[in-house]
N, C-alpha and C positions, 0 to 999 in steps of 0.2 A: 747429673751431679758428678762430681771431680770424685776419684779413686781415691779412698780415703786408707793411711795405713793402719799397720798392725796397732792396738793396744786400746784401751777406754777412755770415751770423754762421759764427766758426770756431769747432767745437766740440773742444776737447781734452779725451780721459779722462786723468785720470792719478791712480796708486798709487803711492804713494813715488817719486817721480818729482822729488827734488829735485835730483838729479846732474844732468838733461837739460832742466828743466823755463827755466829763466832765458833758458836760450842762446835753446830755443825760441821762447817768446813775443816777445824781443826781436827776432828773424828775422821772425817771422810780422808784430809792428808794423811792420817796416821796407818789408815787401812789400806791406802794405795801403794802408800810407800812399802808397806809389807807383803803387796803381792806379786813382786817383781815381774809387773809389764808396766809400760810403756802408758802414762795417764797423763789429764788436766780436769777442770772443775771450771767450768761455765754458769755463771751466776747470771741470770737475767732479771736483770729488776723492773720490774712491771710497776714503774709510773708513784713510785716508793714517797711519800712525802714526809721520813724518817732517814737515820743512817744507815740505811741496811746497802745499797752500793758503797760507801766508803769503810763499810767495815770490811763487805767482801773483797775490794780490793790491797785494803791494808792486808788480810790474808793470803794474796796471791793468785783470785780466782781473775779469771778472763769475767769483764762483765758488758755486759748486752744489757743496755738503757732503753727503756719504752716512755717518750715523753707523757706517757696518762695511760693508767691502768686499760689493759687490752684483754686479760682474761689468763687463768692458766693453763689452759691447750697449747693460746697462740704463741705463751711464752716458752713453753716446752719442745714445740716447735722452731720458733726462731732460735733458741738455744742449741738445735739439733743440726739446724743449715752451717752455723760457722762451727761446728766439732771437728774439729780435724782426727778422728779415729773412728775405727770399724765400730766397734762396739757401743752405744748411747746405754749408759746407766742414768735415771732419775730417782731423784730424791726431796723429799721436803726440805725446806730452810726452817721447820719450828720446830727443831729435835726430837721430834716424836720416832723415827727408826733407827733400829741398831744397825749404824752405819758400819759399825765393825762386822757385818755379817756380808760386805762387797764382795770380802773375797770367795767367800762360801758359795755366794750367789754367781760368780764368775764361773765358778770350778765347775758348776752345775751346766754351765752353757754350752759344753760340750755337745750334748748328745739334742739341743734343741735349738729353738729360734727364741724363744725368750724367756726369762726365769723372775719368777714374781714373788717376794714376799709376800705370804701370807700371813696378815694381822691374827693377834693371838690377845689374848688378856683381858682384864676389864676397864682399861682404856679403849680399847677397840670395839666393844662392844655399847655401850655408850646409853644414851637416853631410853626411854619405853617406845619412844618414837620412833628414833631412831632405828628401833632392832626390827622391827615388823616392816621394816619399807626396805632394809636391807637383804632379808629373808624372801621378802618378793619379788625383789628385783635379783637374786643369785637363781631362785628358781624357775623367771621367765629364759634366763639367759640359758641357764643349764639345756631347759626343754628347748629350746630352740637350739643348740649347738651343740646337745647329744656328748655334754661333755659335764665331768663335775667341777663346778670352779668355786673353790674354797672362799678366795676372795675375789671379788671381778675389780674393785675401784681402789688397790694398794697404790699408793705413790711410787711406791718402793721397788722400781724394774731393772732387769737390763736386760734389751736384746739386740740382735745383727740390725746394723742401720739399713744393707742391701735387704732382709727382710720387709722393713717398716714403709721404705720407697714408695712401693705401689697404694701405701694407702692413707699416703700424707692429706691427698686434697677432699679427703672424708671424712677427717678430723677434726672435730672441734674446737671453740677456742676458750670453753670454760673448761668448768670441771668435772664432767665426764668424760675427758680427754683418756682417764687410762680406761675408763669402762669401753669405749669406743675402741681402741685399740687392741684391746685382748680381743675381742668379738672379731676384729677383723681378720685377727691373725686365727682364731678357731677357726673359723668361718671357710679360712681358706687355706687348709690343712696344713699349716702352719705348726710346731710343735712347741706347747705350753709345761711349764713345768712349775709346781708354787712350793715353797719351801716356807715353813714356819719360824717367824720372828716372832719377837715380843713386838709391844706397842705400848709407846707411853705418852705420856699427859704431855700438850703442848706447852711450849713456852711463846706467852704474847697471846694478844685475843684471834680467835676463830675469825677465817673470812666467810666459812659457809653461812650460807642464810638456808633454813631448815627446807622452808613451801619452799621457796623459788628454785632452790636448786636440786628438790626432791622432783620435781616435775621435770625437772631438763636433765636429769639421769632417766627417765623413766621415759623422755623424750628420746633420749640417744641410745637409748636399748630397741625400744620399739622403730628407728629408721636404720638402727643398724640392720635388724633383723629382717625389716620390707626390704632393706638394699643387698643383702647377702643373700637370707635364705626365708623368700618371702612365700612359700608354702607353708613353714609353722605359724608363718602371722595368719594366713588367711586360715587353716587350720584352727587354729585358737576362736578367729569369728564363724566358724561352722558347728563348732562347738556348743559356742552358746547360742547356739539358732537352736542346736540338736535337742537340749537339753530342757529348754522347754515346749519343742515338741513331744518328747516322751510324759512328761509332766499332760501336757491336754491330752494323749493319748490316754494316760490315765483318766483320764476325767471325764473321756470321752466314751470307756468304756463302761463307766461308771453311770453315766447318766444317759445313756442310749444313744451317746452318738451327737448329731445337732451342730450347734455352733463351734463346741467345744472339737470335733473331729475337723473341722472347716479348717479350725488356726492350727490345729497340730499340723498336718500338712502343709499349710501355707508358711510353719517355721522349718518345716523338713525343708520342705523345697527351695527356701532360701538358703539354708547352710548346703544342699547339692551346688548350688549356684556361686555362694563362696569359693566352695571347695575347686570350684571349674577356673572360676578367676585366678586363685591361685598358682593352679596347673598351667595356666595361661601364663602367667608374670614370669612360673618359674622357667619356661618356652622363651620368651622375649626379651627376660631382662637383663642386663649388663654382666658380668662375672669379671669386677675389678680384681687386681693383686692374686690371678690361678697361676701358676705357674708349674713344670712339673715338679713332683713329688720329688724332695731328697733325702739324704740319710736321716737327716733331724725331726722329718715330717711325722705329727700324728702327739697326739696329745698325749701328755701325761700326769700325771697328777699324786 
């Protein structure tokens, strides 16, 4: 990839996103222009069958046309190949972040590789459903990357493009594209930083669908995790080998032994076995986007 210069390109996905799409870029001009460096706004319209490209271009953004919906990874992605600057900020096109906090989140980039708004409110917190698949999926990610991340799937980033390079073609092309991303950057001592915004109520309808895209975050967590740091995955399935081995050892002791001592070992010994696999993956397996250690390196939060 071509040496890219000094200053920010924000990349916005948006799909029918003309309800939210105006406010936004107008926000987002107003905050750049005040942060005196060097910016543009890339609108990628992912296959829109509304005016959401002819609004963003009466606005002035650069836009990147998908003739039929591709997903928002891929669009965040292709958004990221034509940026002509160092820096990639992303944001939503349905006014739900305070785009006025660019600059805040810029200033912060200093001392890291990417800086993440962290959702705050009772928009962000959302359904009954919602909140318990959220809370499980921050706590699979945390145990596995030994890090605490407030929010793991904010729209709302920006970090060094020479960071993000090595781990473009691992990327997804829905929408666990920033879950995916933060992971890879923890993952690979990368330095994280999350700073707290508000969050508010969209404008225009929701494209998440609840199951199908509750299962493909919960997909790109769990292959993030085999692909970076695949001894907490096998970890986790030794676990629950262990745990009901202890259980029939109780039972075992309980009732003098018999069948019940036969399966406690027989799950012991499976979770050693796990455990060997993992040790094994962690020997053999790939180590995308290492690189050495810089001043920015190492998490923060």
């Amino acid at each position: 990839m071509s040496e890219r210069t000094e200053g920010v390109s924000v990349v916005v996905p948006a799909w029918n996103e003309e309800a939210g799409i105006a406010e936004t870029l107008v926000r987002l001009k107003e905050a750049l222009a005040a942060g005196g460096t060097a910016w543009e706004i890339v609108v990628v319209d992912d296959g829109s069958s509304d005016r959401t490209a002819e609004i963003a271009a009466a606005e002035g953004a650069t836009v990147v046309r998908h003739a039929v919906n591709i997903g928002y990874g891929r669009s965040l992605q292709d958004g990221m190949q034509v940026a002509r600057y160092a820096l990639i900020a992303t944001v939503d096109a349905d006014a739900t972040y305070p785009v006025k906090e660019l600059p805040r989140l810029l200033g912060e980039l200093e001392h890291c590789d990417m800086v993440v708004g962290a959702r705050q409110g009772p928009a962000y917190h959302g359904s009954l459903f919602k909140s318990p698949a959220r809370f499980a999926f921050r706590w699979l990610a945390e145990f596995a990357s030994g890090t605490r991340i407030p929010d793991i799937n904010s729209g709302f980033r920006i970090f060094r493009m020479e960071a993000a390079e090595p781990f473009l073609d691992t990327l997804p092309n829905g929408f666990s594209f920033p879950t995916t991303i933060t992971l890879a950057f923890l993952f690979n001592g990368r330095g994280v930083k999350y700073v707290p915004i508000d969050y508010s109520a969209r404008k225009g309808k929701s494209k998440i669908r609840i199951v199908r895209d509750t299962l493909r975050a919960a997909q790109a967590i769990v292959t993030s995790i085999v692909y970076y740091n695949p001894l907490k995955a096998f970890l986790l399935l030794a676990v629950a080998c262990w745990l009901p081995a202890l259980a029939l050892a109780v039972a075992a002791v309980n009732e003098g032994g018999g069948v019940w001592a036969l399966l406690a070992g027989d799950f012991f010994l499976a979770g050693v076995i796990v455990c060997a696999l993992g040790l094994l993956a962690v020997r053999v397996g790939p180590r995308p986007g290492r690189r050495a250690s810089s001043a920015r390196s190492g998490a923060e939060s």
